[in-house]
C-alpha positions in Angstrom: 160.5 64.6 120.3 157.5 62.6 121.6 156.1 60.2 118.8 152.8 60.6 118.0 149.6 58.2 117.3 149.4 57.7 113.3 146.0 59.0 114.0 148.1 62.4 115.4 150.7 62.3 112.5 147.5 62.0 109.2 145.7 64.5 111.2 148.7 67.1 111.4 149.9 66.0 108.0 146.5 66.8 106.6 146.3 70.0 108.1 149.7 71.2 107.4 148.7 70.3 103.6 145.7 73.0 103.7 143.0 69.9 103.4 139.9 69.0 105.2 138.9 65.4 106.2 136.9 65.6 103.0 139.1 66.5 100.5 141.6 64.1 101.8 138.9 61.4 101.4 137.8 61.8 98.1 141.9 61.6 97.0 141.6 58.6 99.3 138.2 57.0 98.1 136.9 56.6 101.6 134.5 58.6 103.6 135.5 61.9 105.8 133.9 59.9 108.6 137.0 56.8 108.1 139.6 59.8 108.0 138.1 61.0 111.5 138.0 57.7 112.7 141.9 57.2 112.1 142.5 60.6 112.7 141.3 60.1 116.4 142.7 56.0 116.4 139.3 54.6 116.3 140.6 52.5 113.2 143.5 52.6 110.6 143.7 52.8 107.1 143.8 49.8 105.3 147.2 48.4 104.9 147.0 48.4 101.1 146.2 52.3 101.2 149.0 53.2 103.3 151.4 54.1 100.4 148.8 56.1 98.7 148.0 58.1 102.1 152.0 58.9 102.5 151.8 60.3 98.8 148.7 62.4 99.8 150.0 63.8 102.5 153.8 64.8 101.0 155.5 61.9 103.4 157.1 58.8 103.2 155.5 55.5 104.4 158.5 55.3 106.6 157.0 58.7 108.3 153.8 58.1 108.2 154.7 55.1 110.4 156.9 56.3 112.7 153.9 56.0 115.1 154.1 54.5 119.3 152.3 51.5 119.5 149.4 52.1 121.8 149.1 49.3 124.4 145.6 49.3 124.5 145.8 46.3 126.8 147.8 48.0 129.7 146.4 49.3 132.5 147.5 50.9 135.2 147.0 49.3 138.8 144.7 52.3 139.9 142.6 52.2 137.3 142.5 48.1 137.8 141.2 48.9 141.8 139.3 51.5 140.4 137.3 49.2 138.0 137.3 46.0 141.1 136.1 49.0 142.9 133.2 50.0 140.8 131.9 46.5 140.2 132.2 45.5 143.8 130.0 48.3 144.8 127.4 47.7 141.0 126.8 44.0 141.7 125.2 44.3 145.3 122.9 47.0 143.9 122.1 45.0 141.1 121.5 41.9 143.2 119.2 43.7 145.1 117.3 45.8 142.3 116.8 42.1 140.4 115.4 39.7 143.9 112.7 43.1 143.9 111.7 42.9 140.2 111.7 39.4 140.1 109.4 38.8 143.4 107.3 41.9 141.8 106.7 39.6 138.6 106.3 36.2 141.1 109.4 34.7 139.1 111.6 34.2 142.0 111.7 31.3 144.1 113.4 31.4 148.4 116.6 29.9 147.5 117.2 31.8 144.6 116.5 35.5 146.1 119.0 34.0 148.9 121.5 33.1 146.6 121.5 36.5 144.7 121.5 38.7 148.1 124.2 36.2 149.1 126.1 37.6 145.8 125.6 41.3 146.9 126.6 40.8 150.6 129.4 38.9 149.7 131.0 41.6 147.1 129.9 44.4 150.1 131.6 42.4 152.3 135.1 42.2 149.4 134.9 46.1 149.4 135.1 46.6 153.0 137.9 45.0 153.7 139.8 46.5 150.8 143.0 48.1 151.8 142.7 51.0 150.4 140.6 52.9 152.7 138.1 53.3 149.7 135.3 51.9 152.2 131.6 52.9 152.2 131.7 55.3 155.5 135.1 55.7 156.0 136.3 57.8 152.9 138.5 60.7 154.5 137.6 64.1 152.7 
């Protein structure tokens, strides 16, 4: 058997036990909107409460805590190139939106509309020659 998020295990606990997010709150003392937020691992309950959640919800702490540790700083290399990808392709459009507003509003001096259009045609430039045939022009369908 897979092991679940705590968020997973209160959530099928609760509902196994007949009880909304509200009902287990008030036995709790917090709000239904902190049992949906651990319910979905947006946050945990405190660690002080964690005995008197396992005796809401008929389990032991030991249960309740049999739990995978999310990794939330892994990532997988895709979504890495995916991301490098993304902000290689933002900043020159961003470059090129700001040297317009700013000359628009007469707060941008030569050498700095050079030096952020320099920025953009460099990170064009970085995408292009990426390896993985994600290229402007050249994606195969």
């Amino acid at each position: 058997m897979e092991k679940q998020t705590m968020g997973t295990i209160i959530a099928s606990k609760r509902k196994a036990a007949g009880m909304t997010q509200l009902e287990l709150a008030d036995k709790m003392g917090v709000t239904d909107k902190a049992v949906s937020k651990w319910e979905r691992d947006l946050s945990f309950p405190d660690v002080n409460s964690i005995p008197k959640l396992a005796e809401v919800l008929g389990v032991t702490v030991e249960e309740l805590m049999q739990c995978k540790e999310q990794n939330l700083n892994s990532t997988s290399p895709s979504k890495v190139k995916e991301t490098i990808g993304l902000i290689l392709s933002a900043v020159p459009l961003a470059m090129g939106v700001a040297v317009v507003v700013l000359k628009l509003l007469g707060q941008l001096d030569v050498k700095s509309g050079f030096t952020m259009l320099g920025i953009g045609m460099t990170c064009i430039g970085i995408k292009m020659f990426q390896p993985d045939g994600d290229r402007a022009g050249t994606r195969e369908v």
